[in-house]
C-alpha positions in Angstrom: 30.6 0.5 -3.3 30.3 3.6 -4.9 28.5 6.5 -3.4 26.1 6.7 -6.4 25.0 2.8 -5.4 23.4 4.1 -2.3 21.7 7.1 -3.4 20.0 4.4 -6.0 18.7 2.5 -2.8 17.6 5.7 -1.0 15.8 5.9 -4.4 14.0 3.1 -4.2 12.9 3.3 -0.4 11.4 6.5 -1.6 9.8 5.3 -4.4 8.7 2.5 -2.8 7.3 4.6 0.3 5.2 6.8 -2.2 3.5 3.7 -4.2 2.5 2.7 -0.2 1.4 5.6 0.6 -0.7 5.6 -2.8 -2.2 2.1 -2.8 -2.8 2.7 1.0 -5.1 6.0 -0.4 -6.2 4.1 -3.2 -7.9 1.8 -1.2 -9.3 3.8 0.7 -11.0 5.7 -2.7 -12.3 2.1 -3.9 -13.9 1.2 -0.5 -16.2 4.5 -0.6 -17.1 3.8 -4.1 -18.1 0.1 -3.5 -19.8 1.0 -0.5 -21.6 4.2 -1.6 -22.7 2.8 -4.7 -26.5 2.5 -6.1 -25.9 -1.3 -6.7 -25.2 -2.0 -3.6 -28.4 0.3 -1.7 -30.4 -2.9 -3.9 -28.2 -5.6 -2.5 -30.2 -8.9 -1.9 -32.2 -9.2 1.0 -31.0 -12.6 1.5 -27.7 -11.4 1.6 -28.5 -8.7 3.9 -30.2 -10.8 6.9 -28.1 -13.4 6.6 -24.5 -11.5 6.6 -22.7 -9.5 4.1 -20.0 -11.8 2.6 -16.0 -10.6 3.4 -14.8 -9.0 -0.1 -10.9 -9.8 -0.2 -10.3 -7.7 -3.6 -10.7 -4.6 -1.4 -8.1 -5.7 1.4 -5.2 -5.8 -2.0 -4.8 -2.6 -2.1 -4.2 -1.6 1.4 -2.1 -5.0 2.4 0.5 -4.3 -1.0 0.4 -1.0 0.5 1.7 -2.1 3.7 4.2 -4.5 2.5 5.3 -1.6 -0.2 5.5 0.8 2.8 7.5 -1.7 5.0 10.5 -2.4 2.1 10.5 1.1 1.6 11.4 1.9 5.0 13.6 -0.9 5.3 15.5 0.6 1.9 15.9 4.1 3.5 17.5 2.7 6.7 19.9 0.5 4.3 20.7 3.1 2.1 21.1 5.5 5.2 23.5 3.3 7.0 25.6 2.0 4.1 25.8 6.0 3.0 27.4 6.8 6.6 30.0 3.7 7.3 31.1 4.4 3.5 34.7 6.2 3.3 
């Protein structure tokens, strides 16, 4: 394998680290905004006594982050071994 062929998968454990990193911080932005929002200050009493139903659209974010972050790591250490054992 060329030497070129590893730098392209240090590349994309990078790449792959940042787009975590960002939908980990994304997440994080679209929780406080559906939280802290006017709607939700006039939320249905019923809702409130009983209990506040589990929203699964704002765990996406932060899990694809987490799986993004994981192959990205898992692409450095690759690319880092195949770069040293290459001749």
């Amino acid at each position: 394998m060329l030497q070129g062929n590893y730098q392209v998968v240090l590349g994309l454990g990078a790449f792959f680290i940042l787009l975590g990193i960002v939908f980990i911080l994304w997440n994080r932005r679209e929780k406080n905004k559906y939280y802290n929002s006017i709607l939700l200050t006039q939320r249905d009493i019923q809702e409130t006594i009983t209990r506040e139903h589990e929203r699964f659209w704002l765990h996406a974010w932060r899990i694809g982050g987490w799986i993004s972050l994981i192959v990205g790591i898992v692409l450095l250490i690759m690319g880092g071994i195949l770069w040293h054992m290459a001749p």
